[in-house]
N, C-alpha and C positions, 0 to 999 in steps of 0.2 A: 695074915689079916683076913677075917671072916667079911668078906666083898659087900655080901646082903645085906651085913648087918652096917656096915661103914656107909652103906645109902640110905640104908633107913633112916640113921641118926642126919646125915648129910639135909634129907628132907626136912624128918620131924623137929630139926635144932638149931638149921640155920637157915633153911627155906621158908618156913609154915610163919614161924614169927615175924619173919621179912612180912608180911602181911600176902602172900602168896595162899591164894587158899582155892581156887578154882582147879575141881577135880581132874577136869580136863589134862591142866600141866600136872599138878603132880602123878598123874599117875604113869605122865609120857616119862614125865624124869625117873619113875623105875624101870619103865620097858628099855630106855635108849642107853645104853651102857657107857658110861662116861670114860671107864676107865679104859675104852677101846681108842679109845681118841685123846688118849694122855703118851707121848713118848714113855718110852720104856723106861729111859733116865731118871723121868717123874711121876712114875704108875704109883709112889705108894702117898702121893700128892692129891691125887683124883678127887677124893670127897673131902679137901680140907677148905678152911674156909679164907682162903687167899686166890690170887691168880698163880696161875700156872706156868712155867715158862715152855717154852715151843721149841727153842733150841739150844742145843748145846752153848753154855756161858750165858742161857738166860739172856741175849739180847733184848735192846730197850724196847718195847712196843710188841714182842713177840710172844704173845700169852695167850692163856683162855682167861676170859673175867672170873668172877670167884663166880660160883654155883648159884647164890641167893641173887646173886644180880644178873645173870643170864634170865632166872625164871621169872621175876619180876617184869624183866623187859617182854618175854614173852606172852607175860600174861596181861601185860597190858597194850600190847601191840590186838589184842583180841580177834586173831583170826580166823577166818573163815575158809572151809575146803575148797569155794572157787576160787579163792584169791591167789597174785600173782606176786611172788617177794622180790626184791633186793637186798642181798645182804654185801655190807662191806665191809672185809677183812673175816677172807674165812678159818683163817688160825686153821686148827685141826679137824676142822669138819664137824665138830659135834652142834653149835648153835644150828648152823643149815640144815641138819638132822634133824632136830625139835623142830626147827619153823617148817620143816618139808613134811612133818607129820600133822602139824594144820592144817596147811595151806595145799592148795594145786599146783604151784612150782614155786621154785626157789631157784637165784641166780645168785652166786654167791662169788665176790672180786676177790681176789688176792694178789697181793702187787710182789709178794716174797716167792720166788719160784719154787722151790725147794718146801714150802708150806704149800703152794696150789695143789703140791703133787701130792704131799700127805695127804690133805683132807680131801685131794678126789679119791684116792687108795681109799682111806676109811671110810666113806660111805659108799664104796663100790662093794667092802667087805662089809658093810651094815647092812648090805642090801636097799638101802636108799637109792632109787631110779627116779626119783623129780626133783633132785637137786642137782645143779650142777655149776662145776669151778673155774672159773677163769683165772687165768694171771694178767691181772692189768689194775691201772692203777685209779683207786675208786674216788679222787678226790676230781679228776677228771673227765675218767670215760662217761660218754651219754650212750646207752644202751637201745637199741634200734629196738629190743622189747616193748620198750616203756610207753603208755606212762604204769608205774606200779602200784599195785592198793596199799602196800604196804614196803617201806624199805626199814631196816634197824642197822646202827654200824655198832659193830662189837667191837668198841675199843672208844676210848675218848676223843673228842675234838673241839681244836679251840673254839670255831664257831662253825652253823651248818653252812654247807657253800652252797649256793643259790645253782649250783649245779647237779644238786641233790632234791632239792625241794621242785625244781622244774619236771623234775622225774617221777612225783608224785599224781597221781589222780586227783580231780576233784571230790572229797570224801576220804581220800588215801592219807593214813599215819606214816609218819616217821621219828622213829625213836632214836635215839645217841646221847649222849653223855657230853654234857658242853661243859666248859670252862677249863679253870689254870689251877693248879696244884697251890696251895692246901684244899681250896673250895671246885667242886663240880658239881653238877648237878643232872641227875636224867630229864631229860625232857621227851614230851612226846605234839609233834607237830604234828597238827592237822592241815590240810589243803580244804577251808570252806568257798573260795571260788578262784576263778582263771591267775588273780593277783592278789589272795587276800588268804592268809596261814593263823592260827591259834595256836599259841603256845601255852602248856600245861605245865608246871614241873610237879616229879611227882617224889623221888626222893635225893636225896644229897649223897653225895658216893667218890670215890678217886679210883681212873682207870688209866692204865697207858693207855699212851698217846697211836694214836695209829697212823702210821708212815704215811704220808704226804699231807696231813692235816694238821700242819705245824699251827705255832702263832701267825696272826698276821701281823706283816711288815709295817712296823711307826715309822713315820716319816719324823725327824726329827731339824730344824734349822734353826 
C-alpha cells in the first residue's frame, strides 16, 4: 500500500466533503501519522472510512471513530494554542495528538488499562510532550485541572453527564456524540454562563459507545 497516497485520498474523499475544510486541520491530518496509532492487526485499516478496532476480537466500544468524524470534531471544537483540553476515551492516542497540536495541553482519560498504556506509548513515540494519559474512568472523575476551555469525548454517549459540562469554563466547548443507535448526533456544547449551556448539533453520525456512559436507568412500575 502506497501510505501517502492512501492519506491523501483518506483526506481529499472522505474528510474535505465531510465539510472539513479549515487548513489548519487538514494539514495537521497529513503531518500526524494515523497509521502509527492503528495496532498492527488493523494497520491496513488506517485510512478507511469506518472505525477501527483497538483490540484484538474488536471489543464493543474499543475503536478509533472513522477519520471524517475525528476532523470534523476537531474542527469544530476550534481551538486555540492557550487552551486547556479534556479528552475522554483516549483509544490509541492519535485524537490527543491532533487536539495536543492545537491546544497548550491535553488531558486525555482512559478507563481500559491496556489502551492507557498504548496511547501513552504512541505519543511518547510521536514525540507529543503536552498530552498526557490517564487510566480512570471519565464518566466520573472531576479533574483538580479544571475548569477546561475545551473537553471532546471520542466515542458516543447516551447523554452528557452533568459531570462533564461542570468541567467546562465559562466560554469552554464540549463536543461528543449523543444518543441511541440507529440515530446520534454530534453536538457541541457551550458553557454561556455559571448554569446556563447552548446546544448546537452539527451533524448526525453512529459511534460506539464509550465504557461507562451507558443508557440511563428507566424506572419502570
Amino acid at each position: 500500500m502506497n501510505i501517502e497516497q492512501a492519506r491523501f485520498n483518506m483526506i481529499e474523499q472522505q474528510i474535505r466533503p465531510w465539510e472539513v475544510l479549515d487548513p489548519s486541520v487538514l494539514s495537521l491530518l497529513s503531518v500526524v501519522r494515523r497509521e502509527d496509532f492503528v495496532p498492527a492487526a488493523y494497520r491496513a485499516m488506517a485510512f478507511v472510512d469506518m472505525e477501527v478496532p483497538l483490540l484484538e476480537g474488536g471489543a464493543k466500544g474499543m475503536c478509533m471513530l472513522q477519520p471524517k468524524v475525528e476532523a470534523r470534531l476537531l474542527q469544530e471544537l476550534a481551538l486555540g494554542k492557550h487552551e486547556k483540553v479534556l479528552e475522554i476515551g483516549a483509544g490509541s492516542g492519535y485524537m490527543a495528538a491532533l487536539l495536543a497540536h492545537k491546544a497548550q495541553r491535553v488531558v486525555s482519560l482512559e478507563i481500559h488499562p491496556e489502551l492507557a498504556r498504548m496511547a501513552a506509548e504512541n505519543l511518547r513515540r510521536a514525540g507529543v510532550h503536552n498530552a498526557e494519559v490517564r487510566q480512570a474512568d471519565g464518566s466520573k472523575t472531576v479533574l483538580a485541572e479544571g475548569p477546561f476551555d475545551a473537553i471532546l469525548a471520542s466515542g458516543s454517549v447516551a447523554q452528557v453527564p452533568q459531570s462533564l459540562l461542570s468541567q467546562l469554563k465559562v466560554g469552554g466547548r464540549l463536543a461528543a456524540i449523543v444518543g441511541q443507535e440507529p440515530v446520534m448526533r454530534a453536538v457541541i456544547v457551550t458553557r454561556t454562563g455559571e448554569h446556563e449551556f447552548r446546544t448546537v448539533e452539527i451533524f448526525d453520525t453512529v459511534a460506539a459507545r464509550l465504557l461507562g456512559f451507558d443508557e440511563p436507568s428507566r424506572f419502570t412500575f
